[in-house]
Backbone as a ProteinNet text record, in pm:
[ID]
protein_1_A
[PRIMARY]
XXXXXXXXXXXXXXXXXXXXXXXXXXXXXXXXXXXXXXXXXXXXXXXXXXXXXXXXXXXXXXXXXXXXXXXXXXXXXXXXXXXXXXXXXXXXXXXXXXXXXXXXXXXXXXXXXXXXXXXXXXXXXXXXXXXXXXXXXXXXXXXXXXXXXXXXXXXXXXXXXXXXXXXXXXXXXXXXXXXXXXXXXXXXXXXXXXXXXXXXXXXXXXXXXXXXXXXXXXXXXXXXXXX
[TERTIARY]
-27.9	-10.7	-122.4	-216.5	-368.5	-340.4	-268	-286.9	-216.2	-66.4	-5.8	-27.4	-131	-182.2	-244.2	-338.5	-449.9	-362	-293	-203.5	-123.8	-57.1	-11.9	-143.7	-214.1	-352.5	-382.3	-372.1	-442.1	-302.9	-213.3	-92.3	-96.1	-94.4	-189.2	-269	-378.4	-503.8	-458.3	-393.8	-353	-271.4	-99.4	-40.4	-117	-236.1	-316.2	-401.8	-456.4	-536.4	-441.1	-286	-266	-161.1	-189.7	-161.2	-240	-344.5	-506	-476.7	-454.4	-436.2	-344	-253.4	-131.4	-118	-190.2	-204.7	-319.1	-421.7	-556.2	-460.8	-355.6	-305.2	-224.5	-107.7	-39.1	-132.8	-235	-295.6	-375.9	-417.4	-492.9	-389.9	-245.3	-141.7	-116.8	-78.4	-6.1	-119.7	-235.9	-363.7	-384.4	-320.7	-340.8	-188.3	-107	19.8	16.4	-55.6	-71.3	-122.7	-275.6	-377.1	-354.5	-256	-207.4	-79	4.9	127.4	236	93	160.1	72.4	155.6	102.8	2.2	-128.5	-248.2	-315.5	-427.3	-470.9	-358.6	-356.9	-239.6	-120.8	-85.3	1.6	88.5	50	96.9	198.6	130.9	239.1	321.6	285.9	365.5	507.2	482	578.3	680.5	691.1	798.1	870.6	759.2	814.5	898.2	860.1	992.8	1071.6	1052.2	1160.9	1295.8	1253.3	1339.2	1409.5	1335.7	1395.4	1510.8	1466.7	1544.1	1693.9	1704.4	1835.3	1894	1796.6	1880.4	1839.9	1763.9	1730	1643.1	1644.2	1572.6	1483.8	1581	1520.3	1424.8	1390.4	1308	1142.8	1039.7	923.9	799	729.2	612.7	522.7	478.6	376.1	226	204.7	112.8	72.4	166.5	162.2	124.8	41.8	-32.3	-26.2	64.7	114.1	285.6	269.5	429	550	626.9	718.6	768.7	654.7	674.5	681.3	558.1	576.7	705.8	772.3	895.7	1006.1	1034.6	1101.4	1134.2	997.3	983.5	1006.3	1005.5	1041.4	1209.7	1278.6	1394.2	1403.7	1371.7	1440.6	1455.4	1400.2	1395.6	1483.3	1488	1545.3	1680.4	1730	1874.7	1922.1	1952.5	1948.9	2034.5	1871.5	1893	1971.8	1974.3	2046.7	2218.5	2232.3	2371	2385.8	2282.6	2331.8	2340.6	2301.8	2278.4	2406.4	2458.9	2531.7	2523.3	2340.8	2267.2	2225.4	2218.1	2163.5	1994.5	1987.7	1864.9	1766.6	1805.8	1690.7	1639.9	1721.5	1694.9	1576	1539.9	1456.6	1272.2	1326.4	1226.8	1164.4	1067.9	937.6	830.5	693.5	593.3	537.8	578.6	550.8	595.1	755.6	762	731.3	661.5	631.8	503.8	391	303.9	291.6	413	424.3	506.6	506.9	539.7	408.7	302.2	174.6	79.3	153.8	73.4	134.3	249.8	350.5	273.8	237.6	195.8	73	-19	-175.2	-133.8	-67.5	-58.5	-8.1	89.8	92.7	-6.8	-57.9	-226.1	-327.1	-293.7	-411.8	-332.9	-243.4	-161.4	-185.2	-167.7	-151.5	-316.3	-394.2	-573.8	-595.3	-561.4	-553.4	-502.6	-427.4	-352.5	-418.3	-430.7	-529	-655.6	-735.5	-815.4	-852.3	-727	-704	-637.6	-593	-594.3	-650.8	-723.4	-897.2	-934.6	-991.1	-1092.8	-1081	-968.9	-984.6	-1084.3	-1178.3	-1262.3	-1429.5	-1392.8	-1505.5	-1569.5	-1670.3	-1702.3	-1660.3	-1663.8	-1643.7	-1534.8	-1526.1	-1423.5	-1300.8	-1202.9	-1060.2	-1092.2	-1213.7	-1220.6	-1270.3	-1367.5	-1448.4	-1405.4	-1272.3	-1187.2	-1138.4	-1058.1	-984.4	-1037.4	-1171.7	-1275.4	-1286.5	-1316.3	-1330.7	-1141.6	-1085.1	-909.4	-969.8	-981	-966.3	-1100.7	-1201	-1276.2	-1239.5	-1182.5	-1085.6	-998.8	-875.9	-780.6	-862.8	-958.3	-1045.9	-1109.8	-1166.7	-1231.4	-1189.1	-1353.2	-1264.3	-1161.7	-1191.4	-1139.3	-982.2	-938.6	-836.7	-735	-826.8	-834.9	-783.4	-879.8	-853.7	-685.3	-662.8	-543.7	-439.6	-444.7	-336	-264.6	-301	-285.7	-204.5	-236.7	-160.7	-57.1	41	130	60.5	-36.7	-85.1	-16.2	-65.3	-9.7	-88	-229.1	-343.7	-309.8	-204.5	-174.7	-78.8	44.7	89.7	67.5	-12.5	-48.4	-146.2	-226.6	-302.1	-212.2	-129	-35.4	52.7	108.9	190.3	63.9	-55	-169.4	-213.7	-228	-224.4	-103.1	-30.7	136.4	160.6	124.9	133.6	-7.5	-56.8	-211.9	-137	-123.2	-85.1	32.5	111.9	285.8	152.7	95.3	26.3	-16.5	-120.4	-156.6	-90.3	27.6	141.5	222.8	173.2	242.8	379.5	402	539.3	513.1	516.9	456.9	565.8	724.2	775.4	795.1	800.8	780.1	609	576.3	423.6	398.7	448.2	470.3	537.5	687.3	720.4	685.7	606.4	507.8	401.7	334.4	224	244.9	388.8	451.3	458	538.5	588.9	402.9	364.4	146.3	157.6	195.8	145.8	256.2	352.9	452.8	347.9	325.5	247.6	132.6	44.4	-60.4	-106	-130.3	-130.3	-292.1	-359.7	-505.8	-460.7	-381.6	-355.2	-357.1	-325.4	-318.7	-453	-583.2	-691.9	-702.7	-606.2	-595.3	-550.3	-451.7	-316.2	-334.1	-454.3	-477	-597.2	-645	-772.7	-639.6	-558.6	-447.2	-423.1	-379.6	-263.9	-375.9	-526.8	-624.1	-641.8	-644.4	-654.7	-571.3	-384.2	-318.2	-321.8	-322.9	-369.9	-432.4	-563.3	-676.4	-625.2	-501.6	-498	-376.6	-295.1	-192.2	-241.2	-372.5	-449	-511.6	-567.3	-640.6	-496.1	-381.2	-312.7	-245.2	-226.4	-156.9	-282	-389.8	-469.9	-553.9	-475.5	-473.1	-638.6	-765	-891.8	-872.4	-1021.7	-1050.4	-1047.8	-1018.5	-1044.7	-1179.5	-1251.2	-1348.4	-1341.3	-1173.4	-1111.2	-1081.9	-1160.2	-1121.8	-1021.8	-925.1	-833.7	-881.3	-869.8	-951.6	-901.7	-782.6	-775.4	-861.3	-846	-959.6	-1116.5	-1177.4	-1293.5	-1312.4	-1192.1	-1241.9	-1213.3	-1200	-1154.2	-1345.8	-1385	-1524.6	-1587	-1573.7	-1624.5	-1616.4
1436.4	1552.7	1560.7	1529.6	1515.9	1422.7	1276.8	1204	1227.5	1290.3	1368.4	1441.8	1544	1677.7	1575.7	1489.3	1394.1	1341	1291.2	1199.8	1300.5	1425.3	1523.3	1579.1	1644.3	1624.8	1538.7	1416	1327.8	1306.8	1308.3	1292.6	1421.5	1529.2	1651.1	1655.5	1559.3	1576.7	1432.5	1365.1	1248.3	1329.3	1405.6	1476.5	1572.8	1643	1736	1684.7	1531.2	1475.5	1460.5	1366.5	1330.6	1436.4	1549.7	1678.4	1716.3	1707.9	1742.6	1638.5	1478.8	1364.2	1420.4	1451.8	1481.5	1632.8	1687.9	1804.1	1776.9	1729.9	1656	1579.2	1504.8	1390.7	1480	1562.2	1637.9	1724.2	1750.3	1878.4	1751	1651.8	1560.5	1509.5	1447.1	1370.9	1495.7	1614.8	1709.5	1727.5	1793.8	1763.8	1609	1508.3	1385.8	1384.7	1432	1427.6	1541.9	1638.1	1754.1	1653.6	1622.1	1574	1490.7	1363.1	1216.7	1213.8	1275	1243.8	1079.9	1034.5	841.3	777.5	607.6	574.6	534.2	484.7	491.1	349.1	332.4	173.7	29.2	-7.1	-129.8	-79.9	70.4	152.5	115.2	90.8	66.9	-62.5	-178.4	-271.9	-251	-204.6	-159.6	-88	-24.7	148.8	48.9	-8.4	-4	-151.1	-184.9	-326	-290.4	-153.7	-105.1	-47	-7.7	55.4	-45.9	-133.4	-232.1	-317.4	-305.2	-355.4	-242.7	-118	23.3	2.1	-32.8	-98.9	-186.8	-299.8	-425.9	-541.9	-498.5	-616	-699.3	-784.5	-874.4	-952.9	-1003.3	-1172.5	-1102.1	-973.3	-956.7	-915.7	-1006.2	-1002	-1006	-895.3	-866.3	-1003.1	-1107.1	-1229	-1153.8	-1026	-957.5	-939	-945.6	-896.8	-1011.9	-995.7	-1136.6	-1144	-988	-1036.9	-1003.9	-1065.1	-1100.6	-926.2	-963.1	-830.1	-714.9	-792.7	-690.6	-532.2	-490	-332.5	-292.3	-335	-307.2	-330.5	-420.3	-440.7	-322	-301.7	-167.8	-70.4	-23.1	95	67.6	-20.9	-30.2	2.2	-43.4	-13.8	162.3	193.3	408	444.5	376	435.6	407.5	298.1	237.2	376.9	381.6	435.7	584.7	650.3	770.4	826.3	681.2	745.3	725.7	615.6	633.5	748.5	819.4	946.8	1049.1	1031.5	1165.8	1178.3	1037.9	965.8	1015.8	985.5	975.9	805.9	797.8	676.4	637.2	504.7	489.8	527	457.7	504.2	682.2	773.3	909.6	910.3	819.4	871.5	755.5	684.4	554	630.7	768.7	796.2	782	815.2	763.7	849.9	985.9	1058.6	1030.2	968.9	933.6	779.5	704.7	575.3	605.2	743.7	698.2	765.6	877	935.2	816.8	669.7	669	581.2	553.2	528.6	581.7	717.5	792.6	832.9	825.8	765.6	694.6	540.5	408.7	442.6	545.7	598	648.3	725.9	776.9	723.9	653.9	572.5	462.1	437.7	307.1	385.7	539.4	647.1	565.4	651.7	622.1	459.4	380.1	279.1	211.1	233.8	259	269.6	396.2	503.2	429.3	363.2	330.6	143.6	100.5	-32.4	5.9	76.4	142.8	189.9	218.2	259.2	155.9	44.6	-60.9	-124.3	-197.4	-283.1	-224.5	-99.2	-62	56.3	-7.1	68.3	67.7	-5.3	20.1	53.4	109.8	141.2	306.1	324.7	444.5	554.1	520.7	608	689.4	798.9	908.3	900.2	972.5	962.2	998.2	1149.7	1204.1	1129.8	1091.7	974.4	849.7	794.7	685.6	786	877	913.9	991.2	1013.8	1002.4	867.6	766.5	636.1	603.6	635.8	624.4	648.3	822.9	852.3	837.9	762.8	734.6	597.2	517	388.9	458	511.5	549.4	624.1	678.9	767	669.3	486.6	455.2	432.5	477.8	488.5	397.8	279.1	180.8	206.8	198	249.8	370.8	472	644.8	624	615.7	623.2	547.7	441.4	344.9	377.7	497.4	548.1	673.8	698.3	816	741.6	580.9	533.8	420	379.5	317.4	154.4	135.4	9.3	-77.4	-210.2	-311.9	-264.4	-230.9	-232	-191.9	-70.2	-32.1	-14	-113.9	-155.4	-270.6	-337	-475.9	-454.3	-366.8	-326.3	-275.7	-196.4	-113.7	-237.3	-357.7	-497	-542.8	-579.1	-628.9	-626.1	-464.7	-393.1	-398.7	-395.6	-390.6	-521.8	-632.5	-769.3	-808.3	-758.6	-788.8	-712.1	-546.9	-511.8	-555.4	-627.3	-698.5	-870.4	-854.1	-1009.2	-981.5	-864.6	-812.6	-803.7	-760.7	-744	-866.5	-1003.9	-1137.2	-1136.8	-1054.1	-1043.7	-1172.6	-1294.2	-1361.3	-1352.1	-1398.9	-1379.8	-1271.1	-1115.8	-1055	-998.5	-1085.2	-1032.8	-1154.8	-1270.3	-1375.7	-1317.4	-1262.1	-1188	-1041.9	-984.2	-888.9	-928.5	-1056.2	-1078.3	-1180.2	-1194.7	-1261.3	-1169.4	-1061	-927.2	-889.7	-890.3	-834.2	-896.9	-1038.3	-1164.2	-1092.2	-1067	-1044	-916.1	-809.3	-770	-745.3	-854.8	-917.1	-1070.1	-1187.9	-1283.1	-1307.1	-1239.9	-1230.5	-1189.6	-1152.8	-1112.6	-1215.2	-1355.2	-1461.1	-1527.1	-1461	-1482.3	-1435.5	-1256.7	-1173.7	-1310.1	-1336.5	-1385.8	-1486.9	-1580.2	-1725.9	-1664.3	-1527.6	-1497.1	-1458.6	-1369	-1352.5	-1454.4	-1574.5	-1667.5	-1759.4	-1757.1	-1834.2	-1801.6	-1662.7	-1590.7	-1590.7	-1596.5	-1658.6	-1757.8	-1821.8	-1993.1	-1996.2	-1928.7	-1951.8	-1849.2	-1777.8	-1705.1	-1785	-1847.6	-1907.8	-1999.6	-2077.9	-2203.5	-2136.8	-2023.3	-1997	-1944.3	-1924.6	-1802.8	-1999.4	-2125.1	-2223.5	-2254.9	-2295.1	-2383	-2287	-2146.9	-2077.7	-2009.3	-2010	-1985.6	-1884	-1824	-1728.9	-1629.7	-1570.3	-1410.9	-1266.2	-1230.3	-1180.8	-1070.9	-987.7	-845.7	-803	-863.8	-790.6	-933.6	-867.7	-952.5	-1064.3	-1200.9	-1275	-1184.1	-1167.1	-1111.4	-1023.2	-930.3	-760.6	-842.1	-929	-945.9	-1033.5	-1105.2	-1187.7	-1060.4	-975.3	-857.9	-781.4	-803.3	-759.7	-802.5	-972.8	-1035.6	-1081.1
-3115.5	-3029.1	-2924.8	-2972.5	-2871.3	-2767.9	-2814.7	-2683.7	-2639.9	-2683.5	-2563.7	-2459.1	-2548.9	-2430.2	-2330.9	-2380.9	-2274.4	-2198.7	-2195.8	-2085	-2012.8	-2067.9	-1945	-1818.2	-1909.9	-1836.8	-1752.2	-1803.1	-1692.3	-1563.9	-1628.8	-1497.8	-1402.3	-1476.2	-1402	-1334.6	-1317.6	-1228.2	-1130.8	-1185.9	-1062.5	-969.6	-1022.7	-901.9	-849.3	-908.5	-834.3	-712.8	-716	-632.5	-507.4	-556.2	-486.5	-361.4	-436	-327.1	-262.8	-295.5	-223.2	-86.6	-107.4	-22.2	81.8	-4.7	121	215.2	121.6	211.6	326.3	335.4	380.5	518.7	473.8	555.6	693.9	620.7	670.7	797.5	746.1	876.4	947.7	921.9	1051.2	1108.8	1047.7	1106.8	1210.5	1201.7	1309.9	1410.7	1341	1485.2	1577.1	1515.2	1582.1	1684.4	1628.6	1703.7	1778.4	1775.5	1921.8	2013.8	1958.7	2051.6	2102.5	2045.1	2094.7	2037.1	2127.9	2077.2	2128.5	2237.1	2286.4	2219.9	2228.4	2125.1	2178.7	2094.2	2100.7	2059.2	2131.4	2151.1	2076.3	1955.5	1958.7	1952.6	1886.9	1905.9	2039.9	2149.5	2277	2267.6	2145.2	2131.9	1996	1929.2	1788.2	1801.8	1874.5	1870.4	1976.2	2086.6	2177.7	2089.8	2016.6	1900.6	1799.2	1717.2	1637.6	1693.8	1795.3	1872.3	1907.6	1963	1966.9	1846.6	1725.2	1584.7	1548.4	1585.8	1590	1606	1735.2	1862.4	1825.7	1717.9	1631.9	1761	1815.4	1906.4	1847.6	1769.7	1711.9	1785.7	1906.4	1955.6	2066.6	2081.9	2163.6	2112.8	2133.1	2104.8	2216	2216.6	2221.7	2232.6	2290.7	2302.3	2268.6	2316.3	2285.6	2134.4	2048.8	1911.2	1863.3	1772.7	1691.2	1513.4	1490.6	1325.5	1333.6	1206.4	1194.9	1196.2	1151.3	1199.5	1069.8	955.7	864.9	832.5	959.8	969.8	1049.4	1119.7	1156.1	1083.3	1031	911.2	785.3	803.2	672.4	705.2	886.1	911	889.4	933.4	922.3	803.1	672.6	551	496.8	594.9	551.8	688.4	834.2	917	850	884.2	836.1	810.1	637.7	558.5	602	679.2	714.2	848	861.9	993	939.3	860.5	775.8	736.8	656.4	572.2	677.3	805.7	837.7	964.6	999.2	1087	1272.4	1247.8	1325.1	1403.6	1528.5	1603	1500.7	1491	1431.6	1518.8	1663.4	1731.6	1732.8	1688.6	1650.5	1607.4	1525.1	1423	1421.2	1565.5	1611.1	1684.3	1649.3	1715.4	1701.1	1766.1	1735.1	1613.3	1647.6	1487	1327.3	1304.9	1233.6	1193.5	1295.8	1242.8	1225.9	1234	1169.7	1022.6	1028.5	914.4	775.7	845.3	718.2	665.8	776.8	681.6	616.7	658.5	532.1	430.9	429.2	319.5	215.1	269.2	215.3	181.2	190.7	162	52.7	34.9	-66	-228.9	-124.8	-276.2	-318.3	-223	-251.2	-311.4	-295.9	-357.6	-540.1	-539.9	-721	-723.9	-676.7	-729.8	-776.5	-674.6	-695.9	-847.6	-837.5	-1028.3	-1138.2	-1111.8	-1181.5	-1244.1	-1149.4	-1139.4	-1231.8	-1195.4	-1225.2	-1386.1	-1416.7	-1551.6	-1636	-1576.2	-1626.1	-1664.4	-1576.7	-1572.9	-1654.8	-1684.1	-1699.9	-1847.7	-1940.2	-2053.2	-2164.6	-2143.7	-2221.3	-2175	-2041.8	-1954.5	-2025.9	-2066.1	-2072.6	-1993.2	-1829.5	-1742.5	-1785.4	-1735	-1781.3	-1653.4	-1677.9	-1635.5	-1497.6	-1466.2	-1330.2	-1252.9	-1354.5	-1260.2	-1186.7	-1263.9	-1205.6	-1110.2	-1141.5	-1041	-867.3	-904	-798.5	-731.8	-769.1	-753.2	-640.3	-726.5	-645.2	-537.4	-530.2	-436.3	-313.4	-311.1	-258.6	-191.7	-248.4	-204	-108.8	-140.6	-68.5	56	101.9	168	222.2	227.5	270.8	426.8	517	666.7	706.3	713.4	764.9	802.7	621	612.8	650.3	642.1	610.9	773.9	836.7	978.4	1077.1	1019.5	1080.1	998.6	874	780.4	870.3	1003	1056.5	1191.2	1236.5	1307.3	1258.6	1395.8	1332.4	1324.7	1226.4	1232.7	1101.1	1090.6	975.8	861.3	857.9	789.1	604.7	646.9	505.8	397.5	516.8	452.1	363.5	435.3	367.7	256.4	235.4	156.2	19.5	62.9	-49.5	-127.5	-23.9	-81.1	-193.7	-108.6	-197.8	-359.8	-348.1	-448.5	-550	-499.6	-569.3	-641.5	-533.2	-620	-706.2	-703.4	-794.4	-908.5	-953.1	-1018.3	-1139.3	-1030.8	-1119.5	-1153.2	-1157.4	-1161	-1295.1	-1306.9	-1425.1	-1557.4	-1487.2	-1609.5	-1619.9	-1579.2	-1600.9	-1520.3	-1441.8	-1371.4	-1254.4	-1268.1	-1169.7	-994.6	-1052.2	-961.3	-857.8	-939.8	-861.7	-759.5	-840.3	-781.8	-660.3	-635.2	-532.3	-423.7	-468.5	-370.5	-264.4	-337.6	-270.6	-211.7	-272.8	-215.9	-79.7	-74	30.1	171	85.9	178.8	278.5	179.5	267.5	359.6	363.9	433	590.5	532.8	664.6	754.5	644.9	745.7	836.5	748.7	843	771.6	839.5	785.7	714.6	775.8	710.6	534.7	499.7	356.3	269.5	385.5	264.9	187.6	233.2	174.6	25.2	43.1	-116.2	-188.3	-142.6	-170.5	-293.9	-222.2	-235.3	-376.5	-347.9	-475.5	-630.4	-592.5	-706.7	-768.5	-664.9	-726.1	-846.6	-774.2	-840.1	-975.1	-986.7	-1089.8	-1175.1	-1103.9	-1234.7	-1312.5	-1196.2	-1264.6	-1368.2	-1338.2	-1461.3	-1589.4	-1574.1	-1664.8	-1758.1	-1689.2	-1700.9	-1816.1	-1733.1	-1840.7	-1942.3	-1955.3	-2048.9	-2163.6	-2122.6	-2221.2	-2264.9	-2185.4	-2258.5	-2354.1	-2343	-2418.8	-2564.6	-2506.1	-2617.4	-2644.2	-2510.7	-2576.4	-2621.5	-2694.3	-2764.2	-2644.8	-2671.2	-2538.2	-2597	-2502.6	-2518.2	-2557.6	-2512.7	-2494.4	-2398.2	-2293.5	-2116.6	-2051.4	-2055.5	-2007	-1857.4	-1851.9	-1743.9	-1611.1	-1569.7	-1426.5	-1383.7	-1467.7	-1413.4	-1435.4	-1526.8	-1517.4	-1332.9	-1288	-1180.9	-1069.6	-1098.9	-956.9	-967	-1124	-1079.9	-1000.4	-1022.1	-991	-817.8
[MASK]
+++++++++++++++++++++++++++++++++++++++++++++++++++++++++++++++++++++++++++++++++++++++++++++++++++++++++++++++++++++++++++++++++++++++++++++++++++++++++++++++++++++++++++++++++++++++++++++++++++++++++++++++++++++++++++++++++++

C-alpha cells in the first residue's frame, strides 16, 4: 500500500512540474508571438520550408537549408491529421505560431522523458525523487535548448528522438531504438555523433549480456552515459 501511495506521489509531482513547464512555456510562447510574430533569424528559412511541405510540394527546396527535412515532416504528421478532422486546408494550420507551438510540445515531453531516464539510471542513487526531478527539470530548462524550444528550430526535436532512442536502447528494444535514433538524424545530422555513442554502448552491452560477465548491479549502458 506504501509503494503505492509513493509512486502516486511521485507521478503527482512529475504532472505538477510538468504544468509548472507548460504554464512557464505558454506565457513566453504568446509574449514571443506579440513581440515577433515573423519568423525570426533561421526561422526565415524553416517556416516558408514547411509551408511548402504544407501544399505537398515536396520537390521544392530551400539550398539555404543545411539539415535534412525531418522537422517538416513532423509538422506534417499533426497537420495532416487535423486538417482531415476538421476538413480544413492544411495550409490553415501552416503558421508560424503553430509551428513553434509544437516545439514546445517536444520540451515538454524531453522534460518527462529526462525524469524518467533519470529514474532509471539511477535507482540505486541515494538522491531523492525531488531532487531527480529538479535535475529533469534543469535539463529541460537548459538555455540552449530552453531558448530554440520557443522557435521553429530542429534543435528539439532531435534532442527529444535522442532521448527516446537511448531510452528504447535501455530497455533492449534495439530495433525500435535504431529507428528513432534514425528519425534525430533526419532532424539534424549532427545527431549522428549521439547516435554512433548509443549504438557503441549496445554493442558493449550486447557482448557483455553474450559472454555472460559477472555484472556489478548498474546496468553497463547508464554507467557509460556517466561516463
Amino acid at each position: 500500500m506504501r509503494m503505492v501511495m509513493d509512486r502516486t506521489a511521485a507521478v503527482a509531482c512529475v504532472f505538477t512540474a510538468a504544468s509548472v513547464l507548460v504554464l512557464c512555456c505558454v506565457v513566453i510562447s504568446k509574449e514571443l508571438n506579440r513581440v515577433q510574430p515573423e519568423p525570426y533569424m533561421d526561422e526565415i528559412f524553416h517556416v516558408p520550408q514547411a509551408q511548402n511541405y504544407c501544399a505537398h510540394q515536396f520537390s521544392h527546396w530551400n539550398p539555404m537549408i543545411t539539415t535534412p527535412p525531418g522537422l517538416y515532416l513532423s509538422t506534417l504528421l499533426w497537420v495532416e491529421p487535423v486538417s482531415l478532422v476538421t476538413s480544413s486546408l492544411p495550409s490553415s494550420y501552416c503558421t508560424v505560431e503553430l509551428f513553434r507551438a509544437q516545439n514546445v510540445v517536444m520540451l515538454v515531453l524531453t522534460f518527462v522523458l529526462l525524469h524518467w531516464l533519470l529514474q532509471r539510471t539511477r535507482k540505486k542513487s541515494p538522491v531523492s525523487h525531488s531532487a531527480r526531478l529538479l535535475a529533469s527539470f534543469n535539463m529541460a530548462t537548459f538555455p540552449l535548448l530552453f531558448f530554440f524550444s520557443f522557435l521553429y528550430y530542429t534543435d528539439v526535436g532531435a534532442v527529444l528522438c535522442l532521448l527516446l532512442g537511448y531510452a528504447l536502447a535501455l530497455g533492449r528494444h534495439y530495433t525500435s531504438s535504431a529507428i528513432v535514433l534514425a528519425v534525430s538524424i533526419m532532424f539534424r545530422q549532427t545527431s549522428v555523433v549521439w547516435v554512433v555513442f548509443v549504438a557503441g554502448a549496445v554493442g558493449l552491452d550486447i557482448i557483455e549480456k553474450k559472454f555472460n560477465h559477472q555484472r556489478t548491479g548498474t546496468p553497463l549502458i547508464p554507467v557509460l552515459a556517466i561516463m
